[in-house]
C-alpha positions in Angstrom: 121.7 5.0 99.1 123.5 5.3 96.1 126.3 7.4 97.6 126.2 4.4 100.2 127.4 2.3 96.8 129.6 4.8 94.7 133.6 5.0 95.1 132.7 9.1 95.4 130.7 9.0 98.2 129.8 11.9 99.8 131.4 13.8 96.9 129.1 13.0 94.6 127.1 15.5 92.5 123.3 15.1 93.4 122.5 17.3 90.6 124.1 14.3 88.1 122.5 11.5 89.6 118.9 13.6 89.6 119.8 14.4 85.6 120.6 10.7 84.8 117.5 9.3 86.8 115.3 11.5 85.0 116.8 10.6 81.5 115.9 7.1 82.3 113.1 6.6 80.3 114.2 8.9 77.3 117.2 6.6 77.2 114.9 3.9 77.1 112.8 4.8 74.1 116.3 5.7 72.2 117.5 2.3 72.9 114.0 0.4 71.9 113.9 -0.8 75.4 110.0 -2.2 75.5 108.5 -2.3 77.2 110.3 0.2 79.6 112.5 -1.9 82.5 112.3 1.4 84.9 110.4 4.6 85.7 111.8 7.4 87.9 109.2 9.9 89.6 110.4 12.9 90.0 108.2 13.8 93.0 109.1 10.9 95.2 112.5 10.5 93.9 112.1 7.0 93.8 113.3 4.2 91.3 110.5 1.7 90.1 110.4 -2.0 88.1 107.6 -1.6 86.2 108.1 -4.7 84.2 106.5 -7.5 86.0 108.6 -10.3 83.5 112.0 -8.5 84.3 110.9 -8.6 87.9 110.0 -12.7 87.6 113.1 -12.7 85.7 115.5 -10.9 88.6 113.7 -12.8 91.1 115.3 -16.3 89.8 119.3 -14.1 89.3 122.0 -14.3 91.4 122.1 -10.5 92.7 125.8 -11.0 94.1 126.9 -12.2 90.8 124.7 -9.4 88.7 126.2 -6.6 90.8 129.9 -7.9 90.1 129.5 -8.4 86.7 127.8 -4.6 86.4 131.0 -3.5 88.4 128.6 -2.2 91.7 130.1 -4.2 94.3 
């Protein structure tokens, strides 16, 4: 999916996106980010919310504006 999204595409290293993902939470804690926003499990290699407020909270957002203003459109 992400390759789907990114201005690489199909040239895009797996092995980067795999190292960010799993850097997720580490980044978290270095940033004071509680509680944590997002979890990455390695053995499904899926992305999860686990915030239930910041899910209320992007529930009530604009997506199509949140997505231009992070540039992902």
């Amino acid at each position: 999916m992400i390759k789907e999204k990114h201005a690489a595409g199909e040239r895009l290293n797996e092995g980067n996106i795999t190292q960010a993902l799993q850097s997720s939470a580490s980044l978290q804690v270095t940033k004071n980010v509680r509680p944590r926003v997002i979890d990455y499990d390695q053995t499904t290699r899926v992305l999860n919310v686990v915030d239930r407020s910041f899910i209320i909270w992007l529930s009530m957002q604009d997506r199509v504006e949140l997505a231009q203003e992070l540039g992902i459109t």
